[in-house]
C-alpha positions as CSV (number, residue, x, y, z in Angstrom):
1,X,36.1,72.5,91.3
2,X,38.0,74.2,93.9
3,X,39.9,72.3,96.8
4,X,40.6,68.9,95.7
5,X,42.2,66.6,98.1
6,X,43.5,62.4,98.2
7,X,42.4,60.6,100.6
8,X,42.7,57.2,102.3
9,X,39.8,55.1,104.7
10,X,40.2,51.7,105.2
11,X,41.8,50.8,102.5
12,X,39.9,53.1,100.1
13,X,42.0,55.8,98.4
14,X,40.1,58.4,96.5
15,X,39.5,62.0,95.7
16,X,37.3,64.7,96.9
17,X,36.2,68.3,96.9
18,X,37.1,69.9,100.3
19,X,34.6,73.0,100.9
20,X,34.2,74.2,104.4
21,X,35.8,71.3,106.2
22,X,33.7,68.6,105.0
23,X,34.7,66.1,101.7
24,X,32.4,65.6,98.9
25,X,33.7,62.4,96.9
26,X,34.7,62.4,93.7
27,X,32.8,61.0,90.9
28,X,34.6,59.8,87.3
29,X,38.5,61.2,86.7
30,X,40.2,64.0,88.3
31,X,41.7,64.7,85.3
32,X,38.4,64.4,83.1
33,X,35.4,66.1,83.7
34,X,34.8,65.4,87.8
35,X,31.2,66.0,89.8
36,X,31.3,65.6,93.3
37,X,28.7,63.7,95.7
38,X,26.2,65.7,97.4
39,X,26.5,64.4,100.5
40,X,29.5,64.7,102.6
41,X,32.1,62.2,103.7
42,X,31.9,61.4,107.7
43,X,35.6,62.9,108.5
44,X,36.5,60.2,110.7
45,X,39.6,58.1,110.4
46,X,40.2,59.6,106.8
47,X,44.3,60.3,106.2
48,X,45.0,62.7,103.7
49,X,47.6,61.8,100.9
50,X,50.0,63.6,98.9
51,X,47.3,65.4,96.2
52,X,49.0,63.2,93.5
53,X,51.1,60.4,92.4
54,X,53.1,61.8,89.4
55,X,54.7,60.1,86.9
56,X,57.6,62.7,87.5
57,X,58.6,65.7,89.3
58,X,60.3,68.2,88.5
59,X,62.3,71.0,90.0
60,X,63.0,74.7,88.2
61,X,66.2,76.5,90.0
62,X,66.9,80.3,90.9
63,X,63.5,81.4,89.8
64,X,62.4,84.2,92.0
65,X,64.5,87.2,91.3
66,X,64.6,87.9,95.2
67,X,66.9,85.0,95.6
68,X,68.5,85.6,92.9
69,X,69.9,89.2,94.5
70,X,70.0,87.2,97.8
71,X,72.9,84.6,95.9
72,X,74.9,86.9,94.3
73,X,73.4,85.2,91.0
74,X,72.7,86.6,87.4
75,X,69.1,86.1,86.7
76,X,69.1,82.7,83.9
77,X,68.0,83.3,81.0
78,X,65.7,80.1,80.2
79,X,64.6,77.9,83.2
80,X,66.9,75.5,85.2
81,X,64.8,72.1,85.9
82,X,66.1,68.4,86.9
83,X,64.1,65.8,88.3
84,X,63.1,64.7,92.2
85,X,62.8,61.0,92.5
86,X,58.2,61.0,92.8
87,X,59.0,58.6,95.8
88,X,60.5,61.6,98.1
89,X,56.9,63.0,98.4
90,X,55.6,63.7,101.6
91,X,51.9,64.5,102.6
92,X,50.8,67.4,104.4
93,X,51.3,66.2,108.7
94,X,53.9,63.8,107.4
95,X,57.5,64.3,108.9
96,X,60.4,65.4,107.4
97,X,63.5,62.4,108.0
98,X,67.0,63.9,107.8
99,X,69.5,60.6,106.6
100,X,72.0,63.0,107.8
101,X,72.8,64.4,110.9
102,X,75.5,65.8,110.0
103,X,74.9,67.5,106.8
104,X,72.8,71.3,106.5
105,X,69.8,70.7,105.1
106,X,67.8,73.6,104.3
107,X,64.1,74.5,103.8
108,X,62.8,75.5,100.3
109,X,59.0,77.0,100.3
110,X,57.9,76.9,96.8
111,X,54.4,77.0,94.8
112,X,53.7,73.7,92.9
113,X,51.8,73.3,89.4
114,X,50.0,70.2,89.1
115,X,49.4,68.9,85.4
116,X,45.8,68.4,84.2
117,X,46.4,67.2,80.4
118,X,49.2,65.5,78.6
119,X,50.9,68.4,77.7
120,X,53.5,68.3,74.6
121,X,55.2,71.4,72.4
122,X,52.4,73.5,74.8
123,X,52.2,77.5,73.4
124,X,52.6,79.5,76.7
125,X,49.4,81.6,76.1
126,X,47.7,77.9,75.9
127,X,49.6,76.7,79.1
128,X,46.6,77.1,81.7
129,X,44.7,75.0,79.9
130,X,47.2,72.2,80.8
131,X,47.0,72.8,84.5
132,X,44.8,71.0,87.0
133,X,45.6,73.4,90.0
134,X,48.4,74.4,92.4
135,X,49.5,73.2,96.0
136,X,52.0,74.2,98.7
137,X,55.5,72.7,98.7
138,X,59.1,72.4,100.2
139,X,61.9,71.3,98.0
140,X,64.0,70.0,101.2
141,X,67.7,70.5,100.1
142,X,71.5,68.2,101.5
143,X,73.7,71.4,100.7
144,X,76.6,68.6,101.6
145,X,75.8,66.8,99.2
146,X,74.8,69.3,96.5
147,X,78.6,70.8,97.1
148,X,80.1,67.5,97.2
149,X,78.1,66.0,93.7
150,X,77.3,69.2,91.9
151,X,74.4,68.3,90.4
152,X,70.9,68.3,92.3
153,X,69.4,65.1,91.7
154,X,70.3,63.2,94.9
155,X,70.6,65.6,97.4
156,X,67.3,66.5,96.6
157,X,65.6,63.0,96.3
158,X,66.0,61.5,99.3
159,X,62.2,59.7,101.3
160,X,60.1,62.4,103.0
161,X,62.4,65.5,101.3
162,X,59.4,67.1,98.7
163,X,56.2,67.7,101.5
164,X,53.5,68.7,99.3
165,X,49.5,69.2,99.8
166,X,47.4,69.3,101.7
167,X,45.1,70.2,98.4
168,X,45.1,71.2,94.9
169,X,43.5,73.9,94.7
170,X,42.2,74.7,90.9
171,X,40.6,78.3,91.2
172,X,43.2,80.8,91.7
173,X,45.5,83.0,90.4
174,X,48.9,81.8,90.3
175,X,50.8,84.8,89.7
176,X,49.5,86.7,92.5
177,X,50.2,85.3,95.5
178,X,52.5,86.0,98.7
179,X,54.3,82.7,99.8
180,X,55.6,82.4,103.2
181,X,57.8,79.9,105.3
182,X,57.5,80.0,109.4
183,X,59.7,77.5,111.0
184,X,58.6,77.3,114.4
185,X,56.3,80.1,114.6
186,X,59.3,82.7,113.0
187,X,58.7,84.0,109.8
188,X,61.5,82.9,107.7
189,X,60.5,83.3,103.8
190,X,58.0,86.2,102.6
191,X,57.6,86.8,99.0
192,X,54.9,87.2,96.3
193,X,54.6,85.1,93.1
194,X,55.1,88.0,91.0
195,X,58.9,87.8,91.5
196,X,58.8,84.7,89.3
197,X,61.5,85.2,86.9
198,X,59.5,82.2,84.3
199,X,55.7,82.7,85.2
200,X,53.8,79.5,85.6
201,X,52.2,79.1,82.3
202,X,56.0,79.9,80.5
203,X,57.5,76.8,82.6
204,X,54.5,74.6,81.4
205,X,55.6,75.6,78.0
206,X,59.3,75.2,77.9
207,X,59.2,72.3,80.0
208,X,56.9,70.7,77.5
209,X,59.0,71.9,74.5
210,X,62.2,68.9,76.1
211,X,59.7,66.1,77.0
212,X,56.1,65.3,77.5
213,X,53.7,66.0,80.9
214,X,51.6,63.9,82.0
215,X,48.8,64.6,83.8
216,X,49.4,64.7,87.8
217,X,53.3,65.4,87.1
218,X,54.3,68.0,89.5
219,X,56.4,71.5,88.7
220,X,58.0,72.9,91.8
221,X,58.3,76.3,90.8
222,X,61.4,77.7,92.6
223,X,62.2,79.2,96.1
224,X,62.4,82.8,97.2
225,X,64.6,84.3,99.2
226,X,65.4,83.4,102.3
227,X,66.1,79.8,102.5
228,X,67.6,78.2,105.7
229,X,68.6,75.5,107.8
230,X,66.6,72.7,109.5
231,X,66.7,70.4,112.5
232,X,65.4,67.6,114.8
233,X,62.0,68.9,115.8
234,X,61.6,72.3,114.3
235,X,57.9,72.5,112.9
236,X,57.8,73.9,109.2
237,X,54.8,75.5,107.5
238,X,54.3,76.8,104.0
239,X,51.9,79.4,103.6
240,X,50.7,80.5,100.2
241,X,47.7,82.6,99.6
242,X,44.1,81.4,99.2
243,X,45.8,77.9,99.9
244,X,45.6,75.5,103.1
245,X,48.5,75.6,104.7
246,X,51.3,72.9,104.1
247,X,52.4,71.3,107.7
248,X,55.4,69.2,108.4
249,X,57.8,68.4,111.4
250,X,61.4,66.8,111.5
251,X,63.0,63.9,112.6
């Protein structure tokens, strides 16, 4: 596998491999032991969906040490996680609704691990083999609200506010890539994976340590510096290496 998108025609929703803009449908589980089709899916009046449908998502704070400089911040010294509500996904194209006008509500670029395996008490040198892939993300933020509750739940959880896709992508290196954010064209965030303070593989394992993953659960793994402000019609795209890029407007 490489690419691996979700996909809706008609009423059909499935999976496929995306190689060279053409889709090769899935055959068995996603999370088993896929083949693809050999011939390609016509392109036509397919939609592409959020790459998953967790059973949770969660969110890991102050974990790239750039931002961490940026805030004024000491660096944590175990990962910081809460939950997203799974129904503020929002596909790749899909637009970002601000409830708010009022409020600042800020971008968040972030790299998301997508769970393969049911993953409980995971050792963090056996943590990759608990991972389906990775995807692009935005962890959309109400700073109003996050000042005015103090926890991170609900300003965080609101419809459209977690764009993720457009595809999973299994073969890659996750600890070696530069993530960007351009919000209408401007370059905004520009970092590299390696400022991770918790790796990938050692949030797979801690998570796992305080409650089980399932597989298709989704990690966001933390913002880097740079985070900032959003309004009506500014056009925001993620960027992470060796990835499609994740698209999204807002309304």
């Amino acid at each position: 596998m490489a690419a691996i998108g979700r996909f809706q025609k008609g009423e059909e929703i499935f999976y496929a491999k995306v190689e060279d803009g053409k889709l090769y449908r899935l055959i068995g589980d996603v999370f088993g032991s896929p083949s693809f089709e050999k011939k390609p899916i016509p392109l036509k009046r397919v939609k592409t969906l959020t790459p998953t449908t967790p059973s949770k998502l969660i969110a890991v704070g102050l974990n790239y040490a750039d931002h961490a400089r940026e805030t004024g911040k000491p660096l944590p010294k175990e990962p910081l996680f809460w939950f997203k509500a799974p129904s503020s996904l929002l596909p790749d194209g899909g637009k970002i609704e601000i409830p708010f006008p009022d409020h600042r509500v800020d971008y968040e670029a972030e790299l998301a691990i997508i769970i393969g395996r049911k993953a409980c008490n995971v050792p963090e040198a056996a943590a990759s083999r608990y991972i389906l892939g990775y995807t692009a993300a935005q962890d959309i933020s109400d700073r109003t609200i996050q000042e005015a509750d103090g926890q991170w739940s609900r300003c965080k959880s609101f419809d459209t506010f977690t764009p993720i896709g457009p595809y999973i992508e299994t073969k890659i290196d996750p600890h070696n890539l530069t993530i960007q954010l351009f919000q209408n064209g401007q370059l905004r965030q520009n970092s590299h994976t390696s400022q991770l303070i918790f790796n990938c593989f050692k949030l797979v394992s801690f998570i796992s340590t305080n409650l089980t993953l399932l597989p298709g659960d989704v990690i966001l793994t933390g913002a880097p510096s740079g985070i900032g402000p959003i309004q009506s019609g500014d056009r925001l795209e993620v960027r992470i290496q060796g990835m499609a890029p994740l698209l999204n407007t807002v309304r």
